[in-house]
C-alpha positions as CSV (number, residue, x, y, z in Angstrom):
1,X,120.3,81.1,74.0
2,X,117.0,83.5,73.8
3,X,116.3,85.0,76.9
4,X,113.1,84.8,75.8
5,X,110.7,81.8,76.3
6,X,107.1,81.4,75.0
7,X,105.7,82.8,78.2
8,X,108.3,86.0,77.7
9,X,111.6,86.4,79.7
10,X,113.5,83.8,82.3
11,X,114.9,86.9,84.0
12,X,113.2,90.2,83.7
13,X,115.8,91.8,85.6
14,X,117.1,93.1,89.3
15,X,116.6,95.3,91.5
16,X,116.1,95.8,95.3
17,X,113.4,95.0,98.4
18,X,112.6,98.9,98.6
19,X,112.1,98.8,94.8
20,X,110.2,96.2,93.5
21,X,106.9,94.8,95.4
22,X,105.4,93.4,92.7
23,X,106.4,90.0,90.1
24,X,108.2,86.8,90.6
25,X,110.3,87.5,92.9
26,X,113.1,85.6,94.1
27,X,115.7,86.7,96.7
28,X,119.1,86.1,96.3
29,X,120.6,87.2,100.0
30,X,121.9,85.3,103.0
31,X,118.7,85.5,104.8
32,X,116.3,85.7,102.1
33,X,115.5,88.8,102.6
34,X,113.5,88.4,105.9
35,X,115.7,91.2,107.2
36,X,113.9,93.8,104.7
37,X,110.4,92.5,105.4
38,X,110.6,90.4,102.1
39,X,108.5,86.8,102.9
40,X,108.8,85.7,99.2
41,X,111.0,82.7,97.8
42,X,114.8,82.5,97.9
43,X,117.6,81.4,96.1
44,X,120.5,81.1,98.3
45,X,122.9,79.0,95.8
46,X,124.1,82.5,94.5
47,X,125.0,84.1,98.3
48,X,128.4,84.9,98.9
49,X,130.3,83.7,101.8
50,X,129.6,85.6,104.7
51,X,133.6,86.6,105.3
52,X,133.7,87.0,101.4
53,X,130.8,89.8,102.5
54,X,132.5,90.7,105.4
55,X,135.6,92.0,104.4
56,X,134.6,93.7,101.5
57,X,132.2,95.6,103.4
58,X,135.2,96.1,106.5
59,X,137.7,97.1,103.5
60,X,134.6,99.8,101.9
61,X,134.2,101.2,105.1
62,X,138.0,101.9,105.9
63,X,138.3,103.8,102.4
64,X,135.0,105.8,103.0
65,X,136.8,106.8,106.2
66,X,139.7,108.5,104.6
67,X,139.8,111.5,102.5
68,X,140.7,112.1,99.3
69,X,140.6,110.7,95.8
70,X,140.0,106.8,96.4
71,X,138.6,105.7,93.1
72,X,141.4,103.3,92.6
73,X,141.4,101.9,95.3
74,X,137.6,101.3,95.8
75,X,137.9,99.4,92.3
76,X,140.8,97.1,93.6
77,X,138.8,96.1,96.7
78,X,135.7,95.7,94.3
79,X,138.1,93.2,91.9
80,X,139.4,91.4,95.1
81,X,135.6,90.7,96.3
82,X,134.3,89.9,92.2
83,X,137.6,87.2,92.2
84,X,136.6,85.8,95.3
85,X,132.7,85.6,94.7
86,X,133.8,84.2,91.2
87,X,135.5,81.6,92.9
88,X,133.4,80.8,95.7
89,X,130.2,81.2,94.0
90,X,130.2,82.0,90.4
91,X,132.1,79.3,88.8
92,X,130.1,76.5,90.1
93,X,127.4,77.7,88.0
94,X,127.3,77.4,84.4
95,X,126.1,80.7,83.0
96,X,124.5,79.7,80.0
97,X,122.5,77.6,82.3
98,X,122.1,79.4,85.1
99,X,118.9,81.1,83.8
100,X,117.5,77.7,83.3
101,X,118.2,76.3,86.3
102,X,116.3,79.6,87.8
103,X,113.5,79.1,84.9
104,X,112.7,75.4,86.4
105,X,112.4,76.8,90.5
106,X,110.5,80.0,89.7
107,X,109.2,80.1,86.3
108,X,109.4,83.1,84.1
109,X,110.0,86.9,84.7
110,X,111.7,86.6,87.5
111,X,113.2,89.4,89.3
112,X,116.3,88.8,91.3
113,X,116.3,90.5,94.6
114,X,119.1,91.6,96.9
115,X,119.7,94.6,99.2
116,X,123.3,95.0,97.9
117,X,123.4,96.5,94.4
118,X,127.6,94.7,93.7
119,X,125.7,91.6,94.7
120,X,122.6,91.5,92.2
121,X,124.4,93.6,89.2
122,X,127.4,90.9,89.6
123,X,124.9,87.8,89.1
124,X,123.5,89.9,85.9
125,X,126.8,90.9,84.6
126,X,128.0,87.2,85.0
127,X,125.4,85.8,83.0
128,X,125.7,88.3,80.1
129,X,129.3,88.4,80.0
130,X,128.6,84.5,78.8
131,X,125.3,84.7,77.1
132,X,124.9,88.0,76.0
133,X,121.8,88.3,77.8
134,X,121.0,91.8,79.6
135,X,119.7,91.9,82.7
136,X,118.5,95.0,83.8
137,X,117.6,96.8,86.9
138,X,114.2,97.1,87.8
139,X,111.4,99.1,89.9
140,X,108.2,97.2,90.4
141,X,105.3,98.5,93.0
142,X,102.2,96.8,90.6
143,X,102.0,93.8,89.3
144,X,103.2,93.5,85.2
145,X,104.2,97.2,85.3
146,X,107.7,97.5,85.3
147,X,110.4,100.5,85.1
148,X,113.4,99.9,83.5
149,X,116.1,101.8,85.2
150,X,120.0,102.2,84.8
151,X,121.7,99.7,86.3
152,X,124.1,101.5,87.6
153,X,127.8,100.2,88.0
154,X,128.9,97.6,85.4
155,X,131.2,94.4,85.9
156,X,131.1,92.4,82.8
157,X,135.2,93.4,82.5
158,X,135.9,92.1,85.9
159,X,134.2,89.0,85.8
160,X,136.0,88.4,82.5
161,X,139.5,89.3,83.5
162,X,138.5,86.8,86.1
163,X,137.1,84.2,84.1
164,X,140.3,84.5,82.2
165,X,142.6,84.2,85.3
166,X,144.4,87.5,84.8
167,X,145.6,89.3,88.0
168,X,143.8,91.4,90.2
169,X,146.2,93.5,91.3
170,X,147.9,94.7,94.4
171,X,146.1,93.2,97.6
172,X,144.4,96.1,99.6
């Protein structure tokens, strides 16, 4: 599969409501982003749960509340909430057609918009852990100018232990 089309790319990337006010944007959180000022379209098939959401964000805010060295165990609570949006979210979706599906509500380029960075970088990673498709993390203020930026934090090896139902470890 091209991530290409005639018209140029299904999915020109992510990024978030402070960083891109400009493209085909299409918002992928709980409220649409309505909280953020965003009044654009919405996808809301790709939303976590909201107790999924919950206790990962309860769980992130104990650890930041202790001192120390907590690397491990930030990327154990990150595992628990990748298996759990994999499985209440992810896997209904076929990946290699998940771009499609997009491609046939919102045209090309689109830019997938969330205020939470696991959330966005998560629906990337899935969809080139099975495609080989990069997604990248954008900033867009004008209208077909785009920045490419880092993406930041990587999950493709999660969602693949995931998708191949090895164990996530201790629970937190």
């Amino acid at each position: 599969m091209s991530r290409y089309t005639e018209e140029g790319p299904i999915i020109l990337g992510t990024g978030s409501y402070e960083n891109v006010k400009a493209g085909n944007t299409v918002s992928i959180d709980i409220m649409g982003g309505r909280e953020f000022g965003y009044n654009g379209r919405a996808f809301t098939g790709l939303v976590p749960p909201q107790e999924i959401k919950e206790e990962y964000e309860r769980k992130m805010a104990e650890i930041a509340s202790i001192r120390g060295d907590l690397k491990k165990l930030k990327e154990i609570v990150i595992r628990e909430y990748i298996k759990s949006y994999y499985e209440s979210v992810l896997k209904k979706f076929n990946p290699e057609y998940l771009p499609y599906e997009l491609q046939e509500k919102f045209g090309n380029g689109i830019i997938l918009l969330s205020n939470d960075q696991i959330d966005r970088r998560i629906i990337a990673d899935y969809i080139e852990t099975e495609t080989g498709i990069f997604i990248p993390e954008i900033i867009s203020y004008q209208e077909g100018i785009h920045t490419l930026i880092s993406p930041g934090p990587r999950y493709k090896y999660m969602l693949y232990k995931e998708k191949s139902k090895v164990s996530f470890g201790p629970k937190f």
